[in-house]
Steps between C-alpha positions, in 0.01 A plus 500: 500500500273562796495167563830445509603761741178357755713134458829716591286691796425117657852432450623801684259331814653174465844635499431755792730291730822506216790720670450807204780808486383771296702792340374814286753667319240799545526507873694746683832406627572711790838526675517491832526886540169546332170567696280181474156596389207464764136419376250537789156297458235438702477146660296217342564305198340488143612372170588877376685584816715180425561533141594886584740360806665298241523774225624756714790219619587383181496792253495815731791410787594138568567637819211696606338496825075424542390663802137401645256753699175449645177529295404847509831625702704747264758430305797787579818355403628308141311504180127368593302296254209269480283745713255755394691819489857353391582564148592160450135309559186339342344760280113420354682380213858327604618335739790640759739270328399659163586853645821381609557348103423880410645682784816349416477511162501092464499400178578091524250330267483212809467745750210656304340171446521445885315818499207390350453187700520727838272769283232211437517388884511863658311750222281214366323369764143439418588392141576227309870461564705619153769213550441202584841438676358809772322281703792253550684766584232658726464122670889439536567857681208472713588195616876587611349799655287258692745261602773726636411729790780731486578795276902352415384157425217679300685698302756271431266212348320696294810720367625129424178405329481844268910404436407161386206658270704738376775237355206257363360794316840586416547133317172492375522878319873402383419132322 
């Protein structure tokens, strides 16, 4: 099975460049008279911080806003996460995209299968990695993180990446 979801992983790099749409029926639809969420970060990327991005705009609000601050510079307006004191962060034993799973009260088998790729990448560092599809997943992120310079183009490659993940997992769980 492992090995199967690593040839799915390399897939999900080949087909990077497809034009993807993604829908959640868990996401929050908000009308237009609804406040749009803010989450407030610090700047700089990492493969949690991405995989949280695209959580948070998939399954928390579709339309919810990610607002950057200096390293070190506090955080005083929308819900802060991926920094030491937020609620939503890396913990000694999950990952800030695994708070956000249990903040939220996630419960999407994929979602929590994501979770333990980001886990093995962020919590298990010096380790063997757990999955052998992590460091694919590790590789791919890193490298869109490298490649684009700004936070937009950033956010929206590797939301696109974690959308096309999501759907192979998806097939791969539902054959």
């Amino acid at each position: 099975m492992k090995l199967l979801i690593a040839s799915l992983l390399i897939f999900i790099a080949i087909s990077l460049q497809a034009d993807f749409s993604f829908s959640a029926e868990t996401v929050r639809d908000l009308s237009e008279k609804e406040k749009t969420l803010v989450f407030s970060t610090w700047e700089g990327f990492e493969v949690d911080k991405c995989a949280s991005i695209w959580l948070i705009k998939r399954f928390i609000d579709k339309n919810a806003k990610i607002k950057f601050f200096p390293k070190g510079d506090p955080i005083k307006e929308g819900i802060p996460f991926d920094r030491p004191e937020a609620k939503l962060r890396r913990y000694y034993n999950m990952s800030a995209f695994e708070s956000i799973l249990k903040y939220y009260n996630l419960k999407d088998p994929i979602l929590l299968y994501i979770g333990k790729i980001i886990h093995d990448v962020e919590v298990n560092i010096w380790e063997r990695k757990a999955l052998k599809e992590t460091l694919i997943v590790q590789d791919e992120v890193r490298k869109i993180i490298t490649k684009y310079k700004s936070n937009d183009e950033i956010i929206e490659k590797s939301c696109n990446y974690f959308d096309i993940l999501y759907q192979k997992i998806k097939l791969f769980l539902d054959n």
